[in-house]
N, C-alpha and C positions, 0 to 999 in steps of 0.2 A: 504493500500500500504506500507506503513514504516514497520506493523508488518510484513507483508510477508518479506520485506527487510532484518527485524532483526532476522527470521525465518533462510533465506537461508545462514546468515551469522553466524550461532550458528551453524547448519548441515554445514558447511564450517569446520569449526574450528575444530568438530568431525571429519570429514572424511578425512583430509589433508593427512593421512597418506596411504588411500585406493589405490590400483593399479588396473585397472581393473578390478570394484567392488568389487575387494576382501583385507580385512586388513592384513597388512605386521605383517607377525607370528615372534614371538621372536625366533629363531633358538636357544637359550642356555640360561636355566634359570639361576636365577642367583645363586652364588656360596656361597652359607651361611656359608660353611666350612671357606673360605679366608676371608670371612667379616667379621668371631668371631674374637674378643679378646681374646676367648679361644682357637680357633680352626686351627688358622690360620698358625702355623707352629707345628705342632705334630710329636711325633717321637715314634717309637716302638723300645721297649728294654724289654729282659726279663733277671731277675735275675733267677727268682724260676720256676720250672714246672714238672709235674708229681711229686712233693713232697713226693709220695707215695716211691721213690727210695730213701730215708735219708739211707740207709745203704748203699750206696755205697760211701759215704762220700765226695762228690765235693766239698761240700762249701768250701773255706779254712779259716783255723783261728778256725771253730768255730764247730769242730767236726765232727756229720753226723746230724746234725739239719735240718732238711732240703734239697733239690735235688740242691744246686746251678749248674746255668746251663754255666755258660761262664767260663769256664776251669780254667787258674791260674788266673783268675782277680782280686784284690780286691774290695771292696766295694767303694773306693775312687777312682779308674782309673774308674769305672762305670759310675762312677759320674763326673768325668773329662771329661768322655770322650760324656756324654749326653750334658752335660754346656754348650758344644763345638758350638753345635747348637740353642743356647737360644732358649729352645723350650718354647713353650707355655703352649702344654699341653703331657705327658710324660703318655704313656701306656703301659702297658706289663707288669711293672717290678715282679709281683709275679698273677701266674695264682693257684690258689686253684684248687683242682681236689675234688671228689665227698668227702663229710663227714672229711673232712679234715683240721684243721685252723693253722691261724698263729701262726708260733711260735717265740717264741724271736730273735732267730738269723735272722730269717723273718724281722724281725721288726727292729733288731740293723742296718742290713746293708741295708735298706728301708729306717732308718731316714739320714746315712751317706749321701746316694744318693740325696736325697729328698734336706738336709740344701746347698749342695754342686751346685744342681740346680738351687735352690729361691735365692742363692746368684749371676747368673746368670743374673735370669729374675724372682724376687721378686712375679709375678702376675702368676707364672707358678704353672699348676693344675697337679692332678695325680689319675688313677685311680687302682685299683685292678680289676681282670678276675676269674670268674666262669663256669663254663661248664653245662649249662642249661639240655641239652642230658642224662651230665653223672649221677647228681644229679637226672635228670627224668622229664621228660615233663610235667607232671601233677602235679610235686610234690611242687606246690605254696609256699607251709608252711614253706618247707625243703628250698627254693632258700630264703625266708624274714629271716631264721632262721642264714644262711650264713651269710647276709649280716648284719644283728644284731651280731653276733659274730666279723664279723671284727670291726665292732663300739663297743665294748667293750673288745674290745684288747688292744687298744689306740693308734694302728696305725691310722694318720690321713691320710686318702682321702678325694678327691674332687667329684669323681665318684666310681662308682659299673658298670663293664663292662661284658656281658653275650654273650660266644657263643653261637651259635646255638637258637637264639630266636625264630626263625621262628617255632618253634616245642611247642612253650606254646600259650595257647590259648589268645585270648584276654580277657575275665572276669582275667583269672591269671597275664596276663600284666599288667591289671590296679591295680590290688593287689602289685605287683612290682614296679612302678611306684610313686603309693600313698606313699609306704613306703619308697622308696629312697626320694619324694620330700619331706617328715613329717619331715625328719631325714637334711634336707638342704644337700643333696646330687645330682648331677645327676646322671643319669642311661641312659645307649645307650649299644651298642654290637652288633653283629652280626646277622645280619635279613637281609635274601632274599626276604622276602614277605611284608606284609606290616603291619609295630610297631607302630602304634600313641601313640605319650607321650612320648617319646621318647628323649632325649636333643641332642642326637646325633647317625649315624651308623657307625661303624668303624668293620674293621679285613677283614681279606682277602680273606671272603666268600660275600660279601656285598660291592654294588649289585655283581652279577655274574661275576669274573675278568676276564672269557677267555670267547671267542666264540669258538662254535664247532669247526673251522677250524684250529683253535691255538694247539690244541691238535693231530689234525688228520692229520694235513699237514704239520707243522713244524717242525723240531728243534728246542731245546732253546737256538743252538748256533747261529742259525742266530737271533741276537739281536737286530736289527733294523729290523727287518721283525716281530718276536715274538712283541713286543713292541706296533707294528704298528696298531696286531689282537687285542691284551688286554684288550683294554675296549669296552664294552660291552654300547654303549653309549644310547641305545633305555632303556635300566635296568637303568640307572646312572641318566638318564632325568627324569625316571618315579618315582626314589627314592629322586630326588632333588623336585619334585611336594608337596611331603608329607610336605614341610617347616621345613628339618631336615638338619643339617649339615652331611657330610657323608664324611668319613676320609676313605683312603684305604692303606690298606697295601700289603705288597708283600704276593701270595699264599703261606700258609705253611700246607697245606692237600695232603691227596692222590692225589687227580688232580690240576690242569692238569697235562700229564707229556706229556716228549718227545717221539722221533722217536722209544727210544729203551725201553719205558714204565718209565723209570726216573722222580721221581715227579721235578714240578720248583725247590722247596727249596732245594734239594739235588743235583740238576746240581746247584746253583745259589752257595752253599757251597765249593762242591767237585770241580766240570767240568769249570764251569766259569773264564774266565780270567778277571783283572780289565778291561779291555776295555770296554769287552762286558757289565762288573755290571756297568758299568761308561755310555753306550748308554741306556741301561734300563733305568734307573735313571734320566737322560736326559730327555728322551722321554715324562716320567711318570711325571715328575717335570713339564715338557714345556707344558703339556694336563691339567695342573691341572683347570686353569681358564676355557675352554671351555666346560669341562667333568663335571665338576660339583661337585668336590671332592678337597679336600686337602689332599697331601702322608703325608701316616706316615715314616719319612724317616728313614730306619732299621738300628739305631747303633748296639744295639744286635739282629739280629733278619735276615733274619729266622733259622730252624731248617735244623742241616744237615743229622739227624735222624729222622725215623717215631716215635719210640719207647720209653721210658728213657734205660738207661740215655741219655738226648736230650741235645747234647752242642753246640750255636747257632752260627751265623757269627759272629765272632766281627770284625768290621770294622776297632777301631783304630789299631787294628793289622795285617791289611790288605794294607801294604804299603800307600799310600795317600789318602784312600776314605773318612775318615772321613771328611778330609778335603775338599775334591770334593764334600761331601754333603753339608757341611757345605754354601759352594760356590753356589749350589744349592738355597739352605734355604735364603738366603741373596738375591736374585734372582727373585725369584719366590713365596716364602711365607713372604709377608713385612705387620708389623704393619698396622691393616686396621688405 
């Protein structure tokens, strides 16, 4: 009789939470991006990209070294204007294009940014971008060979960030993986499918940032409406399941685009008023904890070109947004 007692009182203690013998489902896992140390307020900025354009000469100060992509900026308003947001962890700022490496002015106005930051927020990390696609999907050898050239530049990072991962196989990932971790690196980037090993996902492909209907039915002027379709929360749940952090950024590819076939980043550039960047932004900030993601909130970033030369938003010259992000970040991504 007692055991039966202490029987129905242990199946008691189990089931309290059951409704009509069915167990109450977690509706939102939980949010690994906001719970890092690392992760928890991140910001996209790009100095460098398409690198392959150094003869058109953007960088300023330092020749044609290089594709710098934020118009007259120097390396110190870069940096100024990142700090702004004690971020955490700082992405974008130089994406390497296929067979391509760092070069010193890479690297001068990397470290500017970089000391300008940690003075900041001292614990704040930084990755480099690679293009998985353009290097070659299969080409394992060629993507360790990158990432061993940056480590012997002497540019220091914290991470190695890859677009387009979804296209390397998994034996290749795990070859990528081991050698970012050998090397005390992490390694994350963009992946639609599923990366194990992974320390985090990030970029604006990852998971899937529009639903069909965002593209086929909207505007991107209506900004509370676009905002509303954006994430894709069935992809976002299923990519928080893996136990990876996953940082989102604002779309900067062909798709999605608008009514008149306009991609995002080129209305968000050109067409956009701050209201509307300021409800996006909002929106995106306010969904962070439920969706599953931490923004990467776009001081340089994104592109108002498909093409090079590519010269990106920049926000502190963008009347008060920096600051409206900043207000954001203080907000919604706080020291776990």
């Amino acid at each position: 009789m007692v055991l039966a007692i202490v029987v129905v009182l242990l199946l008691s203690s189990v089931l309290y939470r059951y409704e009509g013998g069915l167990p109450k489902q977690s509706q939102t896992p939980p949010n690994l991006a906001l719970q890092s140390a690392t992760f928890y307020r991140p910001v996209e900025a790009r100095m460098y990209s398409f690198n392959t354009c150094a003869s058109t000469g953007l960088n300023p100060g330092t020749g044609t070294d290089g594709c710098w992509a934020i118009g007259s900026d120097t390396p110190a308003q870069v940096g100024n204007a990142i700090a702004a947001l004690t971020p955490s962890f700082v992405s974008g700022l130089i994406r390497l294009e296929a067979n391509a490496s760092v070069t010193p002015a890479m690297i001068a106005s990397y470290n500017t940014v970089r000391g300008i930051v940690l003075a900041a927020n001292p614990n704040a990390k930084f990755d480099i971008w690679f293009r998985a696609d353009k290097i070659g999907c299969t080409k394992v050898a060629a993507m360790v060979a990158a990432m061993q050239g940056v480590l012997t530049s002497g540019i220091r990072v914290d991470a190695f960030s890859f677009d387009d991962l979804s296209c390397v196989s998994a034996s290749g990932l795990q070859q990528l993986v081991a050698f970012a971790h050998g090397n005390g690196e992490m390694i994350g980037g963009d992946c639609a499918t599923t990366c194990p090993g992974l320390d985090y996902i990030a970029g604006a492909n990852t998971p899937v940032p529009c639903l069909t209907a965002c593209a086929s039915a909207n505007s991107f002027n209506a900004a509370s409406t676009f905002s509303g379709l954006w994430i894709n929360q069935t992809a976002m749940a299923a990519q928080s399941k893996l136990g990876i952090p996953i940082l989102l950024a604002l779309p900067n590819g062909p798709t999605p685009v608008d009514s008149a076939s306009n991609t995002f980043h080129s209305d968000w550039v050109n067409l956009f008023t701050d209201s509307q960047r300021e409800g996006i932004l909002s929106s995106l900030a306010a969904q962070q904890k439920g969706d599953c993601y931490a923004l990467e909130y776009p001081v340089f970033w994104p592109a108002g070109t498909v093409g090079p030369p590519s010269v990106y938003w920049n926000s502190p010259g963008d009347g008060s947004m920096l600051q409206f992000m900043a207000g954001l970040a203080t907000t919604y991504n706080v020291h776990p």
